[in-house]
FIBA-204779 format. One record per residue (C-alpha): residue in three letters; x, y, z; residue number from 1. Coordinates in steps of 0.001 Angstrom, whole numbers, always signed. Example, Ala and Ser with C-alpha at 12.3 -4.5 7.8 and 13.67 -1.06 7.14 Angstrom:
SITE  residu       xx       yy       zz  num
SITE     Ala   +12300    -4500    +7800    1
SITE     Ser   +13670    -1060    +7140    2
END
This chain:
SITE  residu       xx       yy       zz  num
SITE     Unk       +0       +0       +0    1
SITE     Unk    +1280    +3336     -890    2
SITE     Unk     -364    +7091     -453    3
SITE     Unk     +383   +10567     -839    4
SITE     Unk    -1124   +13805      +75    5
SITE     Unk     -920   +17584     +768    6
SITE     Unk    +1352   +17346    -2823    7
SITE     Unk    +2405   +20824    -4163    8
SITE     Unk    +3525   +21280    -7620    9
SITE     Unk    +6268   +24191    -8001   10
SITE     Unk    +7295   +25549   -11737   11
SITE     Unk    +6820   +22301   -13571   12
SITE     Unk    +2992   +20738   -14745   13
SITE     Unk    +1133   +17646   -13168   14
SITE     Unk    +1948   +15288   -15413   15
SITE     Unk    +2640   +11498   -14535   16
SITE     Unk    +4430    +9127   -16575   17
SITE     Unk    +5093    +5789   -15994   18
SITE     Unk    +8297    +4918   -18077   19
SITE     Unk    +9825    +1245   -18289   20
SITE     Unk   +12977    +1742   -19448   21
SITE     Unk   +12980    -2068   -20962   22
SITE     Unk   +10981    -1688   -24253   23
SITE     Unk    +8571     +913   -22559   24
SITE     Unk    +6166    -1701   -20797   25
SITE     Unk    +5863    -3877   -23887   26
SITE     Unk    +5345    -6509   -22491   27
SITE     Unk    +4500    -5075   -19237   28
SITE     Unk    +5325    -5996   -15862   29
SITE     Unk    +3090    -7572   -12764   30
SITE     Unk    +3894    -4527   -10977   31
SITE     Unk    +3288    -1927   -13962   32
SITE     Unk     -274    -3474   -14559   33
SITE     Unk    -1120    -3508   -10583   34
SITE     Unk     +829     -121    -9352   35
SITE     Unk    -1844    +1885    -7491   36
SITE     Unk    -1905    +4685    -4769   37
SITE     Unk    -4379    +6654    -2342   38
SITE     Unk    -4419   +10268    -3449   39
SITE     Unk    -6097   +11085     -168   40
SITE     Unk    -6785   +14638     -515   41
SITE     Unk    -6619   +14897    -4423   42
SITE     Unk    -3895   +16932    -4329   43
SITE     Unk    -1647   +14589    -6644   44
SITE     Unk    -4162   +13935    -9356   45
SITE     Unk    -5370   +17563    -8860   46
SITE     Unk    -9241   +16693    -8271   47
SITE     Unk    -9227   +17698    -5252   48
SITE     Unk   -11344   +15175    -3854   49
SITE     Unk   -10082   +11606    -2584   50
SITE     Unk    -8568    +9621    -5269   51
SITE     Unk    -7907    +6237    -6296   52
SITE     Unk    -4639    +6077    -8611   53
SITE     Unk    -4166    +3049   -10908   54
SITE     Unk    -2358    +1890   -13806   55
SITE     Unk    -3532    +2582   -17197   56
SITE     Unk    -1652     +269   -19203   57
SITE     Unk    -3662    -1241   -22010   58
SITE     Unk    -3057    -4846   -20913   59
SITE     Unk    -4790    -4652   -17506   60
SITE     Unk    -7985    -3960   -19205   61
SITE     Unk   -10824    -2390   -17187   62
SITE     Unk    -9258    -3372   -13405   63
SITE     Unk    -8854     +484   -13261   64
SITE     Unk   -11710    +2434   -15894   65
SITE     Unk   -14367    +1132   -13318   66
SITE     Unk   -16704    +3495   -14275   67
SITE     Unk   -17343    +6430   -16965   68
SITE     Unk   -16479    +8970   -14843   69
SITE     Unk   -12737    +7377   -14178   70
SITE     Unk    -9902   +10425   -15824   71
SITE     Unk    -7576    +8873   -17819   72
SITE     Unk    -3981   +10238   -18370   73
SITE     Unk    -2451    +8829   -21669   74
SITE     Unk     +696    +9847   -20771   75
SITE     Unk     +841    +7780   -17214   76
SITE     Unk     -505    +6180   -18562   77
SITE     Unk    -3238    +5534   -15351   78
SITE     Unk    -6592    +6106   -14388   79
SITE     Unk    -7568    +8321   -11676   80
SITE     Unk   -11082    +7236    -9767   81
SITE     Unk   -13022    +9308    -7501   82
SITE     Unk   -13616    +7682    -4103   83
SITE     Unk   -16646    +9548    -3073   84
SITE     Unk   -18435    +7940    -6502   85
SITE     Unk   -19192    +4385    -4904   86
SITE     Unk   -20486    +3924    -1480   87
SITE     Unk   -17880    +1917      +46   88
SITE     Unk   -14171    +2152    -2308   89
SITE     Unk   -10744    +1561    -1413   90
SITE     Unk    -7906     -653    -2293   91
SITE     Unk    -6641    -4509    -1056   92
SITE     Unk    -3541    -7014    -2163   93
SITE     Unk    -3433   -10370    -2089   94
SITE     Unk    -1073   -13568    -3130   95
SITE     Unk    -2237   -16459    -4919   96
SITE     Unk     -856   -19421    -4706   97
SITE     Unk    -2399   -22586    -6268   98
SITE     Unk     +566   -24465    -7908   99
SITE     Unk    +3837   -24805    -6006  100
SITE     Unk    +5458   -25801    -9564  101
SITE     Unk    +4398   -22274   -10949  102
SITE     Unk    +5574   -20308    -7558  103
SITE     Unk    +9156   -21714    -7492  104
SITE     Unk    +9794   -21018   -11103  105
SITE     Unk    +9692   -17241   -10212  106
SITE     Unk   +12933   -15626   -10227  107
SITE     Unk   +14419   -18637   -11404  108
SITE     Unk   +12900   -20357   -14102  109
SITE     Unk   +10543   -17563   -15472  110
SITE     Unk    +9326   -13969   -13979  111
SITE     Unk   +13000   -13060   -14019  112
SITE     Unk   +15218    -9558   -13316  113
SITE     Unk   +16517    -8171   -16254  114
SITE     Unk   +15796    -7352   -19755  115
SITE     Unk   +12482    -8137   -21351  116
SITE     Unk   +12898   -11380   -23698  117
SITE     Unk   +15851   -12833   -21936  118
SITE     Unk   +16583   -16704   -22094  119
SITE     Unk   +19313   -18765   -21022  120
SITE     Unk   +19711   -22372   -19699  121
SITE     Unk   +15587   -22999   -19931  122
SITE     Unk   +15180   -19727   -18105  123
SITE     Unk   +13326   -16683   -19036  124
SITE     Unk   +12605   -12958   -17492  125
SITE     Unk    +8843   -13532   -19406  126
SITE     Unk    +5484   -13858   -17031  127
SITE     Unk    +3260   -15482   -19318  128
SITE     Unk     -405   -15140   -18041  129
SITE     Unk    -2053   -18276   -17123  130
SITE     Unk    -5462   -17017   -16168  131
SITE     Unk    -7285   -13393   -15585  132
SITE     Unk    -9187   -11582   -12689  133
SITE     Unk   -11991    -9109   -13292  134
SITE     Unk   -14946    -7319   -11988  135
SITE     Unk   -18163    -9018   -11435  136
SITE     Unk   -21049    -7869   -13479  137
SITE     Unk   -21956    -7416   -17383  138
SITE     Unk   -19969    -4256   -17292  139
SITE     Unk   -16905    -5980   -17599  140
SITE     Unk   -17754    -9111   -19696  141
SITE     Unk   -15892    -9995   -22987  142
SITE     Unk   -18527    -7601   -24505  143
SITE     Unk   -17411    -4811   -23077  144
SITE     Unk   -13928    -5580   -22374  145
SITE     Unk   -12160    -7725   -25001  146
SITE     Unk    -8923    -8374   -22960  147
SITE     Unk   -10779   -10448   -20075  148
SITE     Unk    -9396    -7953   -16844  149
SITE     Unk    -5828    -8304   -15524  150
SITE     Unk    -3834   -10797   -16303  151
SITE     Unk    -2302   -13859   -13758  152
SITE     Unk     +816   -14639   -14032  153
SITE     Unk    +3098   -17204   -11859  154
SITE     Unk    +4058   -14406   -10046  155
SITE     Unk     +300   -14118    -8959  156
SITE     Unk     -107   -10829    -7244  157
SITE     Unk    -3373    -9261    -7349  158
SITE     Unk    -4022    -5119    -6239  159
SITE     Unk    -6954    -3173    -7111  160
SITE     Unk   -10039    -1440    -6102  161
SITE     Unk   -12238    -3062    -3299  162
SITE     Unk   -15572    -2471    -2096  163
SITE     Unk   -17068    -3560    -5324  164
SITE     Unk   -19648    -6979    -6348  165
SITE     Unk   -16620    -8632    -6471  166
SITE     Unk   -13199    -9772    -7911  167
SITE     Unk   -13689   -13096   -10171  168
SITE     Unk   -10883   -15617   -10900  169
SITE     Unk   -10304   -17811   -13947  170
SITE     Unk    -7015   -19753   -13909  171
SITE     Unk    -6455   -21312   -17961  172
SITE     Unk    -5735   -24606   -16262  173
SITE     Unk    -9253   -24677   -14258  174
SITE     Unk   -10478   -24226   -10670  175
SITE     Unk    -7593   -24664    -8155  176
SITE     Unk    -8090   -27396    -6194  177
SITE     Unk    -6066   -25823    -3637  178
SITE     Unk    -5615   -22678    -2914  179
SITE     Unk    -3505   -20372     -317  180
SITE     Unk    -4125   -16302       -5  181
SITE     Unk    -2043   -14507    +1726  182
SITE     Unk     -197   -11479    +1682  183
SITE     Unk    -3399    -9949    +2381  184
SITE     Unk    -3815    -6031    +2487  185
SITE     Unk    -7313    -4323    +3071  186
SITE     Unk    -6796    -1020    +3539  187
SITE     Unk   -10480       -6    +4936  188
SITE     Unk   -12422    -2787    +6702  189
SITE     Unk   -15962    -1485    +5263  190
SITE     Unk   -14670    -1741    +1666  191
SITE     Unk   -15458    -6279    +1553  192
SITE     Unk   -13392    -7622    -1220  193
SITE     Unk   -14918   -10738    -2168  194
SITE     Unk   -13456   -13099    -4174  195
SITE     Unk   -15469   -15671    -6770  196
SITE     Unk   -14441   -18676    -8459  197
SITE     Unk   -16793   -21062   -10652  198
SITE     Unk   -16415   -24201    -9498  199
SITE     Unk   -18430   -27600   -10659  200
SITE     Unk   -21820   -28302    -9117  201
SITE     Unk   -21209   -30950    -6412  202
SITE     Unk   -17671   -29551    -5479  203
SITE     Unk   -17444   -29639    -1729  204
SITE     Unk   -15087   -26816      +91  205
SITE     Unk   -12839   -26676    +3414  206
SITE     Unk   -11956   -22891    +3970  207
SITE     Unk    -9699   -21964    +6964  208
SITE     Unk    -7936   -18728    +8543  209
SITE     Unk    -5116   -20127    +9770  210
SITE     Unk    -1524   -18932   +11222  211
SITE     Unk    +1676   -21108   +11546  212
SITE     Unk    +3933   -21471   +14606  213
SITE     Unk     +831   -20601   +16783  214
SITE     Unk     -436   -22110   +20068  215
SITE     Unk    -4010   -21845   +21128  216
SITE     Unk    -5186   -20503   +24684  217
SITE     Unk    -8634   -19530   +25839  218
SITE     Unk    -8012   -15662   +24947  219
SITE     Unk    -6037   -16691   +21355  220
SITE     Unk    -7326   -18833   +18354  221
SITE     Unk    -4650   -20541   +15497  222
SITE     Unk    -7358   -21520   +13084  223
SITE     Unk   -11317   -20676   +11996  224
SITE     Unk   -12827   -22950   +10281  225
SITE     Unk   -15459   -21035    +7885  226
SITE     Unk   -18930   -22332    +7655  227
SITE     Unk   -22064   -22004    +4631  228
SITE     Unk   -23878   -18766    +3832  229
SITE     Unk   -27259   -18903    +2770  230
SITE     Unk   -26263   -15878     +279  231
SITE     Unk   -23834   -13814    -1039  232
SITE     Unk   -25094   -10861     +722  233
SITE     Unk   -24150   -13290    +3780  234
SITE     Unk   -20847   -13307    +2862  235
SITE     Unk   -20407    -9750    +1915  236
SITE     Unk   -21731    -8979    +5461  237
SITE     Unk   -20538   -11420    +7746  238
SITE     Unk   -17079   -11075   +10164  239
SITE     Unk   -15207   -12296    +6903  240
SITE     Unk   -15498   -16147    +8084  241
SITE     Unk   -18431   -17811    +5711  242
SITE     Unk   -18276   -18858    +2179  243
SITE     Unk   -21679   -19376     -418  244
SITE     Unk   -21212   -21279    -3252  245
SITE     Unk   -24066   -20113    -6035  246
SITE     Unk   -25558   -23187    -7772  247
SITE     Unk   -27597   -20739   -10867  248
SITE     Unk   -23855   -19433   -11461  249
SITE     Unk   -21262   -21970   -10318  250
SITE     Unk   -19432   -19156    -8469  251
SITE     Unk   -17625   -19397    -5090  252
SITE     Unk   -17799   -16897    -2793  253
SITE     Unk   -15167   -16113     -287  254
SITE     Unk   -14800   -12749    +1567  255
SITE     Unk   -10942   -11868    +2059  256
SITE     Unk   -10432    -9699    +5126  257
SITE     Unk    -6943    -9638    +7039  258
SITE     Unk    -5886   -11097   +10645  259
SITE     Unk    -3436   -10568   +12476  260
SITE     Unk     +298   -12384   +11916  261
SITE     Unk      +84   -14618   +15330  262
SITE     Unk    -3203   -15900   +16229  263
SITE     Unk    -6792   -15902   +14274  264
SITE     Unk    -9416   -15172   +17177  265
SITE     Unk    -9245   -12961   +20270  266
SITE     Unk   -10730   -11960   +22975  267
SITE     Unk   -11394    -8050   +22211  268
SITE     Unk   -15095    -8597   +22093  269
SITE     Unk   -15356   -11925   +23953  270
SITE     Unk   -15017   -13453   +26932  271
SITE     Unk   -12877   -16665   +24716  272
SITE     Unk   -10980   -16582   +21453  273
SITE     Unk   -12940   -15040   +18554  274
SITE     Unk   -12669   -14345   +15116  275
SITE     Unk   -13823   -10795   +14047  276
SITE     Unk   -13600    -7739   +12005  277
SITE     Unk   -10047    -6689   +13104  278
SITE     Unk    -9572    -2713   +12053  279
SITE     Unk    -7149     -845   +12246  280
SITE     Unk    -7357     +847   +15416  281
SITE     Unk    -7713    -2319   +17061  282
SITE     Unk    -4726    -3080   +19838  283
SITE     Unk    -3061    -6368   +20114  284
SITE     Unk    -3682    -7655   +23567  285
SITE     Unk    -1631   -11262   +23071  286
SITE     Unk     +755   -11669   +25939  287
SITE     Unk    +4963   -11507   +24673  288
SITE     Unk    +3856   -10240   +20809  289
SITE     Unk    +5081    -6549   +21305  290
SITE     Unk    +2819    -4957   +18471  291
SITE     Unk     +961    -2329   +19716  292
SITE     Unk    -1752    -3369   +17314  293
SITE     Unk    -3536    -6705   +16258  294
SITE     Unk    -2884    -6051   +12069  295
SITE     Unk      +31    -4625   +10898  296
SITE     Unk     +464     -941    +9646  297
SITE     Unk    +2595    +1666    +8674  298
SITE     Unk    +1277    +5483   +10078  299
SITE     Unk    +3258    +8277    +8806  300
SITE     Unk    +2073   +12083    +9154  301
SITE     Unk    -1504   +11245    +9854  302
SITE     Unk    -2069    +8629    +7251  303
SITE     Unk    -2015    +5026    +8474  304
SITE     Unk    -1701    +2374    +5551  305
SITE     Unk    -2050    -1681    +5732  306
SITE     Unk     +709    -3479    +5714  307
SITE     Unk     +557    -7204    +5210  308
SITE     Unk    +2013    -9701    +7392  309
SITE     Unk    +4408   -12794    +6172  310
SITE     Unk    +2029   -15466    +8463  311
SITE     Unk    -1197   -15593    +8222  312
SITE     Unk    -3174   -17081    +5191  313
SITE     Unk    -6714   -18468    +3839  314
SITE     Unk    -6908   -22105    +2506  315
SITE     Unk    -9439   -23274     +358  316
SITE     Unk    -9611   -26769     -282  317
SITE     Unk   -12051   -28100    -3251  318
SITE     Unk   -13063   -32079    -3720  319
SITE     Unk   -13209   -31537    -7369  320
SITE     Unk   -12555   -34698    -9602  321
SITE     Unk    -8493   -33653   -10247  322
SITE     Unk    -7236   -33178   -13641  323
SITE     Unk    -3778   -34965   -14682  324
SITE     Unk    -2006   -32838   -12855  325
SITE     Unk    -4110   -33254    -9871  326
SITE     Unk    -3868   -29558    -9344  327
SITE     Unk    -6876   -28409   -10761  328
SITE     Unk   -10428   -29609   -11375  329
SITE     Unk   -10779   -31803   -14099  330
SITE     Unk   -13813   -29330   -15427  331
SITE     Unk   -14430   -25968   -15649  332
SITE     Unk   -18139   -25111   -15594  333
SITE     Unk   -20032   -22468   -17954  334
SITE     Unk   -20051   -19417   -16581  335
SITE     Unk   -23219   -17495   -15532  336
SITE     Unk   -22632   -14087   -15336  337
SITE     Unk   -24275   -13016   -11849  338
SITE     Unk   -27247   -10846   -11575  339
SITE     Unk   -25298    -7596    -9655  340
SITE     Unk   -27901    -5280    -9984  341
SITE     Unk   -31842    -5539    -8594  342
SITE     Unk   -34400    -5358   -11183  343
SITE     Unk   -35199    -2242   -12777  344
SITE     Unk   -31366    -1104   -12532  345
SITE     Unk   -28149    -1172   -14324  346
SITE     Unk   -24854    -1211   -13415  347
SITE     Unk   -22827    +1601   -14344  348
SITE     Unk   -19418     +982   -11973  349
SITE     Unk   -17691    -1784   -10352  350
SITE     Unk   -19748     -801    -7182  351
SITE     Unk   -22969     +709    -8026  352
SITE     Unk   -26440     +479   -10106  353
SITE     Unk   -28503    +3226   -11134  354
SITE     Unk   -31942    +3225   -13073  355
SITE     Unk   -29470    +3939   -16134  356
SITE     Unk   -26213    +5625   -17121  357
SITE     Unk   -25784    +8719   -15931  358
SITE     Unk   -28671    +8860   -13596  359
SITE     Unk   -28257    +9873    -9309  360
SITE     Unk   -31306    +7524    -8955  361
SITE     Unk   -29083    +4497    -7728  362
SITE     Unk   -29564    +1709    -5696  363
SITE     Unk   -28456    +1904    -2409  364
SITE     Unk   -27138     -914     -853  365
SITE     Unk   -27322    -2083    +2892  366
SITE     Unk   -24025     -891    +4850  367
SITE     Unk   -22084    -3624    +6344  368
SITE     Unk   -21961    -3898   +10463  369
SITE     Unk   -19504    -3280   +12535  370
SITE     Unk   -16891    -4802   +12779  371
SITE     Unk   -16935    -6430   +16357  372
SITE     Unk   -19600    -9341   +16620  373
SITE     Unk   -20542    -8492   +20231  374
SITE     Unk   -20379    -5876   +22292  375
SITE     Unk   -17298    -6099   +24360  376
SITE     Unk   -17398    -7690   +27838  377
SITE     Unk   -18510    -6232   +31547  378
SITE     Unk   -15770    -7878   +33476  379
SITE     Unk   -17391    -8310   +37242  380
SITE     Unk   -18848   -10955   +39296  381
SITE     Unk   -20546   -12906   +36945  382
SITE     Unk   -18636   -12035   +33534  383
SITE     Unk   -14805   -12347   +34438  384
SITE     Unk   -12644   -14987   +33452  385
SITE     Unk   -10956   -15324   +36672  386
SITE     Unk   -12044   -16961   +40036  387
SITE     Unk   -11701   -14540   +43251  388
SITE     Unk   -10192   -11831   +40789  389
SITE     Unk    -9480    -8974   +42938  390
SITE     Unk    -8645   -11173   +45822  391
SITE     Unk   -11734    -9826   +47991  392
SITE     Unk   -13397   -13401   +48851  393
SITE     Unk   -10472   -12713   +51486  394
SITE     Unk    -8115   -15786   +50468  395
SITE     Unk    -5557   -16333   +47989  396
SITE     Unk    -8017   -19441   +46542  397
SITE     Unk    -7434   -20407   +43678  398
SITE     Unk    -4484   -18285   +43310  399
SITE     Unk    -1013   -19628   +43054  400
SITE     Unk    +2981   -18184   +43129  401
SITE     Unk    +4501   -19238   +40046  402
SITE     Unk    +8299   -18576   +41292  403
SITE     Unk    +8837   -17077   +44512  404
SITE     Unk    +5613   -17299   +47014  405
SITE     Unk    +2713   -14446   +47454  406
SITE     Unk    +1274   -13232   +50632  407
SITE     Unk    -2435   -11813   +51375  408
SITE     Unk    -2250    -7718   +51592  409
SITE     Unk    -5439    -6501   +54356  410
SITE     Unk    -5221    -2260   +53480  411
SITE     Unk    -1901    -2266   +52716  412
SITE     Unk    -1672    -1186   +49226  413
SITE     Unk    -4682    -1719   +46705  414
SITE     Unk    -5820     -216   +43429  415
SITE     Unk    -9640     -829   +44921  416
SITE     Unk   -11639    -2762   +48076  417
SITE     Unk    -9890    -4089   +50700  418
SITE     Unk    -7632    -7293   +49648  419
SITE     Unk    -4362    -7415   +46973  420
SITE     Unk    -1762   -10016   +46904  421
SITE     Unk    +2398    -9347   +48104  422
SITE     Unk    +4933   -11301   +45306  423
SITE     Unk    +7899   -12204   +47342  424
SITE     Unk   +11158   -13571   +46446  425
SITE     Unk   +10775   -13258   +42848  426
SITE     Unk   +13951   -14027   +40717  427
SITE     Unk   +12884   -13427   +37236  428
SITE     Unk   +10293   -10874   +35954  429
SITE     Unk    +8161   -13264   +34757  430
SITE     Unk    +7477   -14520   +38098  431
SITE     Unk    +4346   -13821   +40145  432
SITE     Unk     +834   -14884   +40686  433
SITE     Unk     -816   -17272   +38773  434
SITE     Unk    -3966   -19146   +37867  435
SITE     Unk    -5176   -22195   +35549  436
SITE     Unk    -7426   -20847   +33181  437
SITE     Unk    -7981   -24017   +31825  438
SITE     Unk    -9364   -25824   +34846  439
SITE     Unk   -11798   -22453   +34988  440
SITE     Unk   -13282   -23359   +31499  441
SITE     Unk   -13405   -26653   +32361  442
SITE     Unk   -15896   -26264   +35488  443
END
């Protein structure tokens, strides 16, 4: 993620121009086609208004011209898009990775530094695309753009505009029967990107959140298993943990939201481990992991950006019949363009339908909830985790020292009541009082 703002030009024009000094971006590059940037006054593109900067190469077809009313700059080349236009836009990144034999080959075999066209010893610096990603809706079918949306290469980064019906995925090899997403970036938690995939009827799924190198505890989760939507307006609203799969289309659904790099469910909102919404602004509250907050971020002069995290990922598994290769499904199905729009409108952006082009009578769409499921705990007698917690049943039960020994205070010194507990002999500073949290749950 990248932004700019408060930009001043001085004796010179505003006039972009994205130059690739190896044969000018013919072919272009994986990070040519997805470059992209918050303008988040409008001061860079000069409209004044929050901005969404993206490439305007010819190749990544319409993953940028989401609308009319986008301003293209030849020279960029790139499209400039007007936040305030949709209800709910912003920007997210993500990795796919669906074919270990395709992954490895980058940087080695194929996807290489250096001039465009090089080949030596079977290796090339050449990403050939091996599937494409595009907008949901008629809008952006073959009809109306010929190139089929962005293109997938082995390197198989995908960043563009969120907040929209939805980003679909066709791989030239068919359906992934496995699939890991990571490197996950969503810069504004009420702009969903949701992710579709046409799988064959009869294709069962196993989709999990899940985080390596992680232990589980009452307060901290590893895993979340996601569970079946009735809808996709279920998915698009839901804590970012359900899936629908659309018989009348043969599209997966999948909302992609980021967790944080060491566990998958807290306790922010819960009494126990939960998976949730995590924003920005939420704190990281698991013990010895010395982020301040649960997803990683980079602030800088009042603009805070997301910043992905090398650990946690989404798997989707699918029980397709496997092709030779066993990688993929054996079948791709038709495809069914989804109905976006309600009857009686069109759509006329990535994000919004109106009665017809042009027109401010648009259709306006249910705003998602917040991002916490529950409203966060009342820690007292009958809500907190801990027996005896401030110490004033007048015993130490079921307290324990763990190092050293502790000692019942009467008055001495106490943050409120009556009762706190004296940590003697201590040797390390990990050492003090203690209690099992899992014989607690277990009562």
């Amino acid at each position: 993620m990248q932004a700019t703002s408060d930009v001043t030009y001085i004796d010179c024009g505003r006039r972009f121009r994205l130059y690739d000094y190896a044969d000018n971006n013919s072919p272009s590059s994986v990070s040519g086609r997805t470059q992209n940037w918050m303008d988040i006054d409008g001061s860079t593109s000069g409209l004044n208004v929050p901005t969404i900067i993206g490439s305007g190469l010819s190749d990544t077809g319409h993953w940028f011209r989401v609308e009319d009313d986008v301003v293209y700059d030849p020279e960029g080349p790139l499209y400039f898009i007007k936040k305030e236009n949709g209800p709910e836009r912003s920007l997210g990144h993500i990795r796919l990775r669906f074919d270990d034999s395709l992954y490895n080959s980058v940087g080695k075999t194929s996807c290489m530094n250096g001039p465009k066209g090089y080949s030596q010893n079977n290796a090339h610096s050449l990403c050939p695309t091996i599937g494409r990603v595009r907008h949901l809706g008629p809008l952006f079918d073959s009809s109306n753009d010929s190139t089929g949306g962005l293109p997938i290469t082995a390197n198989a980064i995908v960043s563009g505009p969120t907040g929209g019906f939805g980003w679909l995925l066709n791989l030239d090899a068919g359906p992934p029967k496995s699939l890991r997403i990571d490197q996950i970036e969503i810069q504004d938690v009420v702009s969903p990107l949701i992710l579709a995939i046409p799988y064959p009827q009869g294709t069962g799924f196993t989709i999990q959140a899940m985080v390596p190198w992680c232990t589980p505890s009452l307060t901290h989760s590893c895993t979340e298993q996601f569970t079946p939507a009735s809808s996709v307006t279920e998915v698009r609203y839901s804590q970012g943990n359900k899936y629908y799969y659309d018989d009348a289309t043969n599209l997966l659904y999948v909302r992609i939201i980021m967790a944080p790099q060491t566990y998958t469910g807290d306790n922010l909102y819960s009494p126990t481990a939960q998976w949730h919404m995590w924003d920005m602004a939420d704190l990281n509250n698991k013990q010895y992991d010395k982020r301040k907050h649960a997803l990683d971020r980079y602030s800088f002069n009042g603009i805070t950006l997301a910043k992905y995290n090398t650990a946690s990922y989404l798997q989707i598994e699918a029980d397709c019949n496997p092709n030779s290769s066993s990688k993929y499904c054996s079948t791709t199905p038709t495809y069914v363009e989804p109905q976006v729009c309600p009857q009686g409108y069109v759509q006329v952006a990535y994000d919004k339908c109106c009665v017809s082009v042009g027109s401010s009578n648009c259709y306006d769409f249910t705003a998602p909830p917040t991002q916490a499921p529950t409203s966060p705990p009342t820690f007292g007698t009958n809500s907190n985790l801990f027996y005896n917690p401030s110490f004033e049943d007048g015993s130490l039960t079921p307290w324990y020292a763990n190092g050293g020994s502790i000692e019942l205070e009467n008055g001495i010194k106490h943050g409120s009541g009556t009762f706190s507990v004296l940590c003697k002999g201590r040797t390390a500073t990990w050492q003090g009082v203690e209690q099992n949290m899992l014989a607690a749950s277990e009562e």
